[in-house]
MIDO-107532 format. One record per residue: residue number from 1; x, y, z of N, C-alpha, C in turn. Coordinates in steps of 0.05 Angstrom, whole numbers, always signed. Each point is the difference from the previous one (the first is absolute). Example, Ala and Ser with C-alpha at 12.3 -4.5 7.8 and 13.67 -1.06 7.14 Angstrom:
+-----+--------+--------+--------+--------+--------+--------+--------+--------+--------+
|   i |     nx |     ny |     nz |    cax |    cay |    caz |     cx |     cy |     cz |
+-----+--------+--------+--------+--------+--------+--------+--------+--------+--------+
|   1 |   +264 |   -114 |   +156 |    -18 |    +24 |     +0 |    +18 |    +24 |     +0 |
|   2 |     -7 |    +21 |    -14 |    +16 |    +24 |     +1 |    -15 |    +22 |    +14 |
+-----+--------+--------+--------+--------+--------+--------+--------+--------+--------+
END
This chain:
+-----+--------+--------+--------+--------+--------+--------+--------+--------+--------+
|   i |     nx |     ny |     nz |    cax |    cay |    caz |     cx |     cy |     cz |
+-----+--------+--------+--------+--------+--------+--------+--------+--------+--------+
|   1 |  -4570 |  +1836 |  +1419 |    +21 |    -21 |     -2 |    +20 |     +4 |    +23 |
|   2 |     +7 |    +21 |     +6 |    +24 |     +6 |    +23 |    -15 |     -9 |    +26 |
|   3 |    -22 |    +10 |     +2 |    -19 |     -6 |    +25 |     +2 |    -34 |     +2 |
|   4 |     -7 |    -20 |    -19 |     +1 |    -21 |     -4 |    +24 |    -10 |    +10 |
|   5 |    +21 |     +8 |    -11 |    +26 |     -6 |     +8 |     +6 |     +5 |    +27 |
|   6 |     -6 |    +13 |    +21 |     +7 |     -3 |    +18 |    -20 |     -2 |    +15 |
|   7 |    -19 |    -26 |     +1 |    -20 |     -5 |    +22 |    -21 |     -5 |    -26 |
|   8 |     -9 |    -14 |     +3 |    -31 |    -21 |     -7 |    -21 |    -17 |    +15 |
|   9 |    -21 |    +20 |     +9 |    -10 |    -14 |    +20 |    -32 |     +2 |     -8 |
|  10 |    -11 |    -26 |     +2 |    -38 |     -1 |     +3 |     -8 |    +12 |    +29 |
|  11 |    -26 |     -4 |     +3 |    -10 |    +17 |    +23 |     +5 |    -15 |    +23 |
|  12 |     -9 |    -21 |     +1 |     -1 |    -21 |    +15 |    +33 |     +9 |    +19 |
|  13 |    +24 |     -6 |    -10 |    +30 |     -4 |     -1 |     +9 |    +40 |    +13 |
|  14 |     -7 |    +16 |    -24 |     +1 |    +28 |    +20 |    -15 |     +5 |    +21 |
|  15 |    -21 |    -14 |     +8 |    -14 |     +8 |    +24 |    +11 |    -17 |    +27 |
|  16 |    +10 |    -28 |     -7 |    +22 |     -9 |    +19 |    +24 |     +9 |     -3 |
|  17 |    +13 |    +14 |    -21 |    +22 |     +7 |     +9 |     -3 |    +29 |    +15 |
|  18 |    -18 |    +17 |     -6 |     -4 |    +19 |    +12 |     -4 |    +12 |    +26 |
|  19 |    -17 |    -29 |     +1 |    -22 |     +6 |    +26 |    -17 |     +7 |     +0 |
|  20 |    -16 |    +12 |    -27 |    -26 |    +18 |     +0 |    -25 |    -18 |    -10 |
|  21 |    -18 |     -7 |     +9 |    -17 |     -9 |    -13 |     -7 |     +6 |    -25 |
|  22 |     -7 |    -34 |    -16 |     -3 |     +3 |    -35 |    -24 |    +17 |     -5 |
|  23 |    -25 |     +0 |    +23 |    -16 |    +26 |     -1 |    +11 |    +23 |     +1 |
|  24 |    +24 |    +12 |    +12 |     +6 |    +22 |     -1 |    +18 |     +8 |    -29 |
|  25 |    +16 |    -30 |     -3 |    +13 |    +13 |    -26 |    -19 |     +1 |    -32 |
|  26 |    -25 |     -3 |     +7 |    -18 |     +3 |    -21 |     -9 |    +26 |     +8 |
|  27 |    -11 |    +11 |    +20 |     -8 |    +23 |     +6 |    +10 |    +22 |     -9 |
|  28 |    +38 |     -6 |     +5 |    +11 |    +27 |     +0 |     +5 |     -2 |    -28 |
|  29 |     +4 |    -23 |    -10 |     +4 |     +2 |    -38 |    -26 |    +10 |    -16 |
|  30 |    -16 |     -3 |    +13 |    -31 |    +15 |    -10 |     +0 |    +24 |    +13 |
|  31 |     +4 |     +5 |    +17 |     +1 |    +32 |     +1 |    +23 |    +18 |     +4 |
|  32 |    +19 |     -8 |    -17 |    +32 |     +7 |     -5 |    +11 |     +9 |    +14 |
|  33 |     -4 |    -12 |    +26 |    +24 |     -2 |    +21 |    +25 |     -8 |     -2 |
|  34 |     +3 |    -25 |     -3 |    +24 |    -13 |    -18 |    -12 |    -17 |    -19 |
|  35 |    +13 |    +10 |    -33 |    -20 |    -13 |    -16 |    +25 |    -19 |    -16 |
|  36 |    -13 |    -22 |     +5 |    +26 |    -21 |    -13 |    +17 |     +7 |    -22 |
|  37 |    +27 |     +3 |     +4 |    +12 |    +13 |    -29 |     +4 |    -25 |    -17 |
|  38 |     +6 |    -21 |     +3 |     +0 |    -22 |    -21 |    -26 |     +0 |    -23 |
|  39 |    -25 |    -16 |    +19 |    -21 |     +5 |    -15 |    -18 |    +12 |    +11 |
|  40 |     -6 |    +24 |     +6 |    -30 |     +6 |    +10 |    -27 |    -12 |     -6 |
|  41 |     -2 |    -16 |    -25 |    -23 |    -16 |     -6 |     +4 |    -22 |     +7 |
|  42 |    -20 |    -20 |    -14 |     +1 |    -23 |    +13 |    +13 |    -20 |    -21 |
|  43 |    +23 |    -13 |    +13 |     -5 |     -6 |    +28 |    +16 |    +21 |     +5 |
|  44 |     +2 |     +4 |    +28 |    +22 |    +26 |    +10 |    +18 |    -11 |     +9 |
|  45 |    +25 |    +17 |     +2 |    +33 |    -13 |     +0 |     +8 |    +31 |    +20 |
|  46 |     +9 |     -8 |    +25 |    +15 |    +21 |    +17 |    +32 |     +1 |     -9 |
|  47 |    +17 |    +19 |     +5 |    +25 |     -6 |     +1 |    +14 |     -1 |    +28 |
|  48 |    +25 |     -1 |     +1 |    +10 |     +0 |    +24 |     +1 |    +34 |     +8 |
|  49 |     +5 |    +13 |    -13 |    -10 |    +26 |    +12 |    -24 |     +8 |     +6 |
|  50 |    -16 |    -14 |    -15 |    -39 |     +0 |    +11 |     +0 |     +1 |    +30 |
|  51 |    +14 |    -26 |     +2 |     +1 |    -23 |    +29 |    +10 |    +22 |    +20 |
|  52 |    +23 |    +14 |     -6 |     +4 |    +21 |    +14 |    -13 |    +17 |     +7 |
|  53 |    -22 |    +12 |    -28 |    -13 |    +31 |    +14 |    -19 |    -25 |    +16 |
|  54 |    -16 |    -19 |    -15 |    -17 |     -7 |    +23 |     +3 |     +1 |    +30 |
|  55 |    +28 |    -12 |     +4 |     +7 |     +0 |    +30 |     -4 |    +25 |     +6 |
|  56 |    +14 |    +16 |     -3 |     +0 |    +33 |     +5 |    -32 |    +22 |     +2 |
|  57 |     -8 |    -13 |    -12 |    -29 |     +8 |     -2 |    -17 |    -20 |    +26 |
|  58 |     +2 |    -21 |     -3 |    -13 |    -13 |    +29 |    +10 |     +2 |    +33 |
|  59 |    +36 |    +11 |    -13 |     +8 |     +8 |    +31 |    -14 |    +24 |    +10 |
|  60 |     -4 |    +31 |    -27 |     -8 |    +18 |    +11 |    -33 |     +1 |    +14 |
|  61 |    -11 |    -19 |    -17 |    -35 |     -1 |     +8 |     -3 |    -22 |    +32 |
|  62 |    +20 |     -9 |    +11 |     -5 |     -7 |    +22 |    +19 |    +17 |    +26 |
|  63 |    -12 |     +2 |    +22 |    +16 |     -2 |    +24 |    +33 |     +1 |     +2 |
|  64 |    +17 |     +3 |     +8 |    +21 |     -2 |     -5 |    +14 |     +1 |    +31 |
|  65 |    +14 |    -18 |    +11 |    +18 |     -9 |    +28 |    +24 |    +23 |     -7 |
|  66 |     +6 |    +24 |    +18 |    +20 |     +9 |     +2 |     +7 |     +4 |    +21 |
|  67 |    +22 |    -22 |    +14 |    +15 |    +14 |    +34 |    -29 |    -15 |     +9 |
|  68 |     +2 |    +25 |    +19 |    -34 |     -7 |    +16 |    -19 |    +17 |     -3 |
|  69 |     +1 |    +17 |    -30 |    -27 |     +7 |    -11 |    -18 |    -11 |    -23 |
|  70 |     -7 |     +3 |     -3 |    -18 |    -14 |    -32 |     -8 |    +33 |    -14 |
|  71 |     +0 |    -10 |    -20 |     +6 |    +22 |    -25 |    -29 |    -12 |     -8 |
|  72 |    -15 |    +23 |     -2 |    -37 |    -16 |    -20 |     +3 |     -3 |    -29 |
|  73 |    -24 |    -14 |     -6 |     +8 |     -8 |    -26 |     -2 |    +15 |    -19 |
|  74 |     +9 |    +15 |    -29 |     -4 |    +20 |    -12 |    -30 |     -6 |    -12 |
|  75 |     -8 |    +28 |     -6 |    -29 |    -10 |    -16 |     -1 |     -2 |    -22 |
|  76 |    -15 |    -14 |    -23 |     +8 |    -12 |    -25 |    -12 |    +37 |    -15 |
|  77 |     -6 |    +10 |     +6 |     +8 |    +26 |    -16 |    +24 |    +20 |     +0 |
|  78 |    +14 |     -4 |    +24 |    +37 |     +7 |    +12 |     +4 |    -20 |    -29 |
|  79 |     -1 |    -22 |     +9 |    +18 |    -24 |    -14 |     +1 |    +13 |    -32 |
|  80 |    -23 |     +8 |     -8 |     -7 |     -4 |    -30 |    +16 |    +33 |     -3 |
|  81 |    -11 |    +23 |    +21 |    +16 |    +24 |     -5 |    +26 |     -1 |     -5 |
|  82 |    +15 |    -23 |     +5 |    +33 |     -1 |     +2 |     +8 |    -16 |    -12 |
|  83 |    -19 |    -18 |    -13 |    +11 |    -14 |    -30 |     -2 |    +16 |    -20 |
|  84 |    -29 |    +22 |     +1 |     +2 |    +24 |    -27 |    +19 |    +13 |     +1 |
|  85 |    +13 |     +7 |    +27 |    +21 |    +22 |     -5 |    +25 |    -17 |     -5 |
|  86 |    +11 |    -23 |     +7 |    +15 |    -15 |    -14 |     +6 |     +3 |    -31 |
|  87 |    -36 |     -6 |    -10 |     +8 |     -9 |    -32 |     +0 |    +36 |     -8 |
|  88 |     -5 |    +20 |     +8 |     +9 |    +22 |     -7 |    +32 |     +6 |     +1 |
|  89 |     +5 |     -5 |    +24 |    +21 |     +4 |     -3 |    +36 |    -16 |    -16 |
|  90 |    -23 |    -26 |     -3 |    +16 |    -15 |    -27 |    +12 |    -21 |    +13 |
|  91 |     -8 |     -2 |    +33 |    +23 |    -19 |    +17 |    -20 |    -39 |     -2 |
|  92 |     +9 |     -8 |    +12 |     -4 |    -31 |     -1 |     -7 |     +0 |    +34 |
|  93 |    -23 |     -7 |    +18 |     -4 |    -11 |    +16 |    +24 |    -22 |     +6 |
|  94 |    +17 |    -20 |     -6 |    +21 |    -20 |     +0 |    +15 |     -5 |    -30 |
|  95 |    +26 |    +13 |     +3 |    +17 |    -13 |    -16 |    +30 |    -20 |     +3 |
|  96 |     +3 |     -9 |    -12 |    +21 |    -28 |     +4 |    +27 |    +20 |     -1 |
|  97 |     +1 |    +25 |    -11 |    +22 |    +23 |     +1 |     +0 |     +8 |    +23 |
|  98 |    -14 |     -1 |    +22 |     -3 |    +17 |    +25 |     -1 |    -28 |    +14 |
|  99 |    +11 |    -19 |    +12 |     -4 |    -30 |    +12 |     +0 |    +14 |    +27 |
| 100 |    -27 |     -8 |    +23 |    -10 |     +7 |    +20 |    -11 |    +28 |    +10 |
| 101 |     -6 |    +11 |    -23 |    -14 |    +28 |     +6 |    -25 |     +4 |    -18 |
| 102 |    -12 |    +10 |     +5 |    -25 |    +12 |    -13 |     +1 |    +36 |     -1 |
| 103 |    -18 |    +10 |    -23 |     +4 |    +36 |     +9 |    -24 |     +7 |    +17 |
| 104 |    -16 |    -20 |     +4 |    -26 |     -1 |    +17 |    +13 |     -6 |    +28 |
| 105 |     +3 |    +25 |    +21 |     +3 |     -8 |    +35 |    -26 |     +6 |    +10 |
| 106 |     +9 |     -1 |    +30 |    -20 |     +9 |    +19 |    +13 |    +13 |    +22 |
| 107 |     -5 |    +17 |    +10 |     +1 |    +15 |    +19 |    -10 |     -8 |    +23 |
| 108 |    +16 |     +6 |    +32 |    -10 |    -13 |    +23 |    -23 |    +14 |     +2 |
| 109 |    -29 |    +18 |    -11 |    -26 |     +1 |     -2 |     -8 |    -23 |    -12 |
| 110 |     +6 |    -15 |    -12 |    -12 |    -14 |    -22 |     -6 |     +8 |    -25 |
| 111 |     +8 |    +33 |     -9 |     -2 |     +0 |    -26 |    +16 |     -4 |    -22 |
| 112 |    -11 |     -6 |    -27 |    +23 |     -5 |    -17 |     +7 |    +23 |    -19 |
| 113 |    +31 |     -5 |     +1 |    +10 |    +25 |     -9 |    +18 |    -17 |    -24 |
| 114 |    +12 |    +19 |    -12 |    +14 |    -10 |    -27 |    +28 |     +7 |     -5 |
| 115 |    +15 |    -19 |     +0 |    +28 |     +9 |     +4 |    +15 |     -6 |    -31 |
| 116 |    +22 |    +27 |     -5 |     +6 |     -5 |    -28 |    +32 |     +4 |     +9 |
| 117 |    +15 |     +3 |     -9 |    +26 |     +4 |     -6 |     +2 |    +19 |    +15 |
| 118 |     -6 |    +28 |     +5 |     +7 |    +22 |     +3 |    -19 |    +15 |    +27 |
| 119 |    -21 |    -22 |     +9 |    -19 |    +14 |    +20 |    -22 |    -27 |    +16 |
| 120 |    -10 |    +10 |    +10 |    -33 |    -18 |    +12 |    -14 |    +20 |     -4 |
| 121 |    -30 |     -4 |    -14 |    -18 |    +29 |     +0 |    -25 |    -19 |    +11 |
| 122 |    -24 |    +16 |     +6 |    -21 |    -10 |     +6 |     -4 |     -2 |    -32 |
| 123 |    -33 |    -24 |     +2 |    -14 |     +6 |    -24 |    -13 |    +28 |    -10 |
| 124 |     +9 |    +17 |     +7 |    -11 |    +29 |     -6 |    +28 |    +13 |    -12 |
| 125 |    +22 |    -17 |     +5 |    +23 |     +6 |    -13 |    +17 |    +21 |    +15 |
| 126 |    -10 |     +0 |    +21 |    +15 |    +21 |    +18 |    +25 |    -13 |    +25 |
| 127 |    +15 |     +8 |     -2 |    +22 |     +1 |    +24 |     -4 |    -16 |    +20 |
| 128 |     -4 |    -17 |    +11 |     -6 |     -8 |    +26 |    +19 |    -14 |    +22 |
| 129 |    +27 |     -7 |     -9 |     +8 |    -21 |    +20 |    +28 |     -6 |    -16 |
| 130 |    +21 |     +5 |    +22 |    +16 |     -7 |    -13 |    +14 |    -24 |     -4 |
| 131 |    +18 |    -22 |    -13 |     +4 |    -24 |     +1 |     -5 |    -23 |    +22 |
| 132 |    +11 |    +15 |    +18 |     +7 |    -14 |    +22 |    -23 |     -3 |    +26 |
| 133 |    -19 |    +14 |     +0 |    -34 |     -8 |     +2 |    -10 |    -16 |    -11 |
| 134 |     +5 |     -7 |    -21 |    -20 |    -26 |    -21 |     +5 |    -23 |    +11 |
| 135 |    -16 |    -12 |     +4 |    -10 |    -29 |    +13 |    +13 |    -30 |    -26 |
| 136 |    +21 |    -10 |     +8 |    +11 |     -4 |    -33 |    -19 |    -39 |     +0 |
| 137 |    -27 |     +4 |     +4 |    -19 |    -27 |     +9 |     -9 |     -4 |    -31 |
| 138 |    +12 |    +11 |    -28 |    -17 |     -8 |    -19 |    +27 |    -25 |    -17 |
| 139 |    +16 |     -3 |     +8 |    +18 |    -15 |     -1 |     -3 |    -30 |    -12 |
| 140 |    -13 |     +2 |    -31 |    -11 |    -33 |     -7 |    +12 |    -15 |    +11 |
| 141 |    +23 |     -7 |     -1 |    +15 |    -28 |     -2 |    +11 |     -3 |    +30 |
| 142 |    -10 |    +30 |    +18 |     -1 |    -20 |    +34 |    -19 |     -2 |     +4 |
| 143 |    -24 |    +13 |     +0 |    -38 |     +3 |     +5 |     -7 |    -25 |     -7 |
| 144 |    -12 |    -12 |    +19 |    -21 |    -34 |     -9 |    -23 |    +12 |     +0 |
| 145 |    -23 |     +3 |    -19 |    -15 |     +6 |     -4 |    -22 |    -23 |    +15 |
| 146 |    -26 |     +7 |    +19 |    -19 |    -21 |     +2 |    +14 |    -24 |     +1 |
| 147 |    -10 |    -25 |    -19 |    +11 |    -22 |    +11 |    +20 |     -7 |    -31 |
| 148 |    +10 |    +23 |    -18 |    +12 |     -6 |    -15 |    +36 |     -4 |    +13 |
| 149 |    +14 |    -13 |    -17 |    +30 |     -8 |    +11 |    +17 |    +24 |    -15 |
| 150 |    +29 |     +2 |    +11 |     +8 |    +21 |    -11 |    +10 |     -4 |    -19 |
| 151 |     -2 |    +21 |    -24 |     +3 |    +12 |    -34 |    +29 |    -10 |     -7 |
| 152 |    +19 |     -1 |    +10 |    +30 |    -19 |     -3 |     +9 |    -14 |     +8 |
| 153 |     -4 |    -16 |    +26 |     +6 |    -17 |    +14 |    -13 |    -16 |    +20 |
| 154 |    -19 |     -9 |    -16 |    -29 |    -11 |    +19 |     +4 |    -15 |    +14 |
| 155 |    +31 |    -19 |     +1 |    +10 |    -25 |     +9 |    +34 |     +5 |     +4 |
| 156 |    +14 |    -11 |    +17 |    +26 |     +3 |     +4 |    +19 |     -5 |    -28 |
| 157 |    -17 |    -21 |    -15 |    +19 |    -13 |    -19 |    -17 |     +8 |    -27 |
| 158 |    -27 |    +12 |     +2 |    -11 |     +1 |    -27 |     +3 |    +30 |     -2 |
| 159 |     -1 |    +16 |    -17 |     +3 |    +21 |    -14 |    -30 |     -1 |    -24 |
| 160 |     -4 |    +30 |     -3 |    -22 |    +15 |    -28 |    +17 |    +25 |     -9 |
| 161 |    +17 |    -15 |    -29 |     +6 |    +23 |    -13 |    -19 |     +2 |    -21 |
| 162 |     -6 |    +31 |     -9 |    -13 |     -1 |    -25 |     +4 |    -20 |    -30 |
| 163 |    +24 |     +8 |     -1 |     +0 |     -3 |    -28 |    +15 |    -34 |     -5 |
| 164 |     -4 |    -15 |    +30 |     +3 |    -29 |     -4 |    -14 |    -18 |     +9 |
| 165 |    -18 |    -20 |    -21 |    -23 |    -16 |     -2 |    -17 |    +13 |     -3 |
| 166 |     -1 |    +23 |    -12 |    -27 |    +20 |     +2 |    -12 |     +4 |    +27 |
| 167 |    +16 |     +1 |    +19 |     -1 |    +16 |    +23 |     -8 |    -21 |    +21 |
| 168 |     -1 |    -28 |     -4 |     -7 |    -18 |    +19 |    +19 |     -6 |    +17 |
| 169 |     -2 |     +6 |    +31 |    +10 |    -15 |    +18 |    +12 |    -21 |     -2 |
| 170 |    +34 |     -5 |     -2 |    +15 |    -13 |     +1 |    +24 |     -5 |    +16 |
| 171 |    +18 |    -29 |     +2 |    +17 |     -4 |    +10 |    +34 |    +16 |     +0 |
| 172 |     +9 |    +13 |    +12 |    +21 |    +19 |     -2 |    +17 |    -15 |    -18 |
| 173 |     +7 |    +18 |    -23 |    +20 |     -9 |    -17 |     -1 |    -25 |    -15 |
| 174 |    -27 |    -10 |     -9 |    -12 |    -12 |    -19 |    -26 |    +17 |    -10 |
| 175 |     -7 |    -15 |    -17 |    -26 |     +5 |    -14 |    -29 |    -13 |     +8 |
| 176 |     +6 |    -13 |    +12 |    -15 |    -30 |    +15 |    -24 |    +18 |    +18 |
| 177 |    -20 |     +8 |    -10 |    -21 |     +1 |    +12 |     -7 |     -4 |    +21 |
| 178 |    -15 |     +1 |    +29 |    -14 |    -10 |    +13 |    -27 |     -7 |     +5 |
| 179 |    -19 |     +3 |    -27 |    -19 |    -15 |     -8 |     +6 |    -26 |    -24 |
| 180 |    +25 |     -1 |     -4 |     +6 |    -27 |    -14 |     +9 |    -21 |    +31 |
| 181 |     +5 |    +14 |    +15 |    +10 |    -18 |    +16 |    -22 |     -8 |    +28 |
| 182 |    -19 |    +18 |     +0 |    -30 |     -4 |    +15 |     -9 |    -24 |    -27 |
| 183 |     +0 |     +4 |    -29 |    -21 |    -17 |    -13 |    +10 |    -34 |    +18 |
| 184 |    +34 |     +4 |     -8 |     +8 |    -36 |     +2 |     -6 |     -2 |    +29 |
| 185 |     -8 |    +11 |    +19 |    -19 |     -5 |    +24 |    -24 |     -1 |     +1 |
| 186 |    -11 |    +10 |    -21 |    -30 |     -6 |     -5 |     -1 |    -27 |    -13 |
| 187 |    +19 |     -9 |    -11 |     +1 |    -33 |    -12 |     +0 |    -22 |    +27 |
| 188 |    +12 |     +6 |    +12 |     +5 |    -15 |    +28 |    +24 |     -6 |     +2 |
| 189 |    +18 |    +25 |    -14 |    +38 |     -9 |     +7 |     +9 |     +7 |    +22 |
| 190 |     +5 |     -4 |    +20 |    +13 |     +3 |    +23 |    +25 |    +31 |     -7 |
| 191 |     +7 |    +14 |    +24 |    +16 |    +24 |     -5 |    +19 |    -16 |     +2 |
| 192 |    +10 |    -21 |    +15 |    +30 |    -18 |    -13 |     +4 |     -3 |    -23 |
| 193 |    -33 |    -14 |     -8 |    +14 |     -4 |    -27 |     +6 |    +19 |    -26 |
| 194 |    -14 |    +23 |    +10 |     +2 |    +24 |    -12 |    +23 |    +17 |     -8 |
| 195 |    +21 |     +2 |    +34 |    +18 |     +8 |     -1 |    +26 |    -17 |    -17 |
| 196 |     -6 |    -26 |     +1 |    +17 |    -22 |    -11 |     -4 |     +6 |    -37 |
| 197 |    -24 |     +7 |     -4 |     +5 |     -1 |    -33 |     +9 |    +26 |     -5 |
| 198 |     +3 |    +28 |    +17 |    +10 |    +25 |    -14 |    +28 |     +4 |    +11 |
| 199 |     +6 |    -23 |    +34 |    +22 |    +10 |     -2 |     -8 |    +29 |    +27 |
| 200 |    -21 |     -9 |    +17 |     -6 |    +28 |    +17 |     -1 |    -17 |    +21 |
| 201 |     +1 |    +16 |    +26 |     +4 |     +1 |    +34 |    -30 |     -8 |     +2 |
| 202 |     -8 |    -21 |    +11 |    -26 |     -3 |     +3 |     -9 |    +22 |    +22 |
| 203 |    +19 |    +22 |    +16 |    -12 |    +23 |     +1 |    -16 |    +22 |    -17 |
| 204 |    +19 |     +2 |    -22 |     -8 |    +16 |    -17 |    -24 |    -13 |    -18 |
| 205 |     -1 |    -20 |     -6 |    -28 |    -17 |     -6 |    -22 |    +12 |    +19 |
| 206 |     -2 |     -2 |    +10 |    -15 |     +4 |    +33 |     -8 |    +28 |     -5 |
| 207 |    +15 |    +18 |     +3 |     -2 |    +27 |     -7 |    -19 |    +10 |    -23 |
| 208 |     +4 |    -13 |    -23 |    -11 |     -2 |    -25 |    -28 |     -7 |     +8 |
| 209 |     +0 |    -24 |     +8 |    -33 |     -6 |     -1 |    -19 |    +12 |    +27 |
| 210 |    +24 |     +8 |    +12 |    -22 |    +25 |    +24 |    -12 |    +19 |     -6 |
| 211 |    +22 |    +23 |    -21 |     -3 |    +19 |     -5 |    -27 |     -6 |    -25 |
| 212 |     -7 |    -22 |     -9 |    -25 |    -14 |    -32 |    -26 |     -3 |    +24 |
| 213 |    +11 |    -12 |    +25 |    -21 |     -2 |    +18 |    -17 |    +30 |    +11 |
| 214 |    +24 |    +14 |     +5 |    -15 |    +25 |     +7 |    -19 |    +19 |    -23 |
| 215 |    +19 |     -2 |    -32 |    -19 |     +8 |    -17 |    -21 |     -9 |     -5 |
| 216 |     +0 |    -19 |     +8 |    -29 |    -22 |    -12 |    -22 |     -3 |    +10 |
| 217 |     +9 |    +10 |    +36 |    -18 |     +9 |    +22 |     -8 |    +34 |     -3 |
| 218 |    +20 |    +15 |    -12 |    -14 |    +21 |     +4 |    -21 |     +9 |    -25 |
| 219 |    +12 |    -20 |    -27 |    -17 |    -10 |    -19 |    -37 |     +3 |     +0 |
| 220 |     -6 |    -29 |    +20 |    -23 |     -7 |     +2 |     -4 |    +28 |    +24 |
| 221 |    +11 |    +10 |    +17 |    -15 |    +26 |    +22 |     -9 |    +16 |    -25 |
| 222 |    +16 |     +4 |    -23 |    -14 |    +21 |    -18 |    -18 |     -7 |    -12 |
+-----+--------+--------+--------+--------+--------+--------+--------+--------+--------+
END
């Protein structure tokens, strides 16, 4: 129920907001990579923290642009080593208490190391690096994952808080959706006329149904 409350998402909807393909977010929920905390059965329901480790998990398994080196992609047995030692050690891959950090870094080798309160250790739990070495690239809410948009502010004027509309992409400081406002363009309402019935900047209209355009495209890529 708390998971529910802040973020409700089908596969289709977390794999565009993500960026990860709906093949991949079936994969890793079948082999408990990130296993949907809403509903793991069917149908399956991600939360907005799902949406997070997803990102975090697809940033580490690819390539990574740093400066003018590239960082390789971690291997999905790294990945899986440092989610076990996570849930050992009781921490959360992304929490809404920690806004723009993860305890999962990387190091300019490319390995991932685990940062808590009091240290960075390798996954062997040993010593390695002190704060100010860590590569701070696991950063949900600046990281654009693949062709997903970013986790709080996918649009100048729209905003994704959890625990408002059940986590759908909306207009700043309303409740107003931006798939209620892509549907009355799927009717054939003009963004004038759009902005005229809520009372919005036919910018911010515009914004709304870009940001429905890009999910809907990265939709059908999945």
């Amino acid at each position: 129920m708390v998971a529910a409350s802040e973020g409700c998402y089908e596969a289709a909807r977390a794999a565009a907001l993500s960026g990860v393909p709906k093949s991949t977010l079936y994969y890793w929920a079948r082999t408990e990579v990130v296993t949907p905390s809403v509903s793991p059965v069917r149908e399956k329901l991600w939360s907005y923290a799902d949406l997070m480790a997803l990102r975090i998990v697809s940033w580490l398994r690819h390539p990574k642009d740093v400066s003018v080196d590239t960082l390789p992609a971690s291997p999905m047995r790294e990945v899986r080593r440092a989610l076990s030692e996570l849930d050992r050690r009781g921490l959360d891959i992304w929490s809404p208490e920690a806004i723009g950090r993860s305890p999962l870094v990387v190091d300019r080798a490319g390995k991932i190391h685990i940062r808590t309160d009091e240290e960075v250790v390798d996954l062997r739990g040993q010593l390695r690096m002190p704060s100010r070495d860590v590569l701070e690239l696991l950063g949900p809410f600046t990281h654009v994952g693949a062709d997903g948009p970013d986790l709080v502010a996918p649009r100048p004027h729209v905003r994704i808080i959890p625990a408002r509309v059940a986590g759908e992409p909306h207009i700043v400081g309303s409740r107003l959706t931006t798939l209620t406002l892509a549907a009355l363009a799927g009717r054939g309402m003009s963004a004038d006329k759009i902005g005229a019935l809520y009372d919005l900047e036919r910018g911010v209209v515009g914004e709304a149904l870009d940001l429905e355009r890009q999910l809907a495209g990265s939709a059908v890529a999945a």
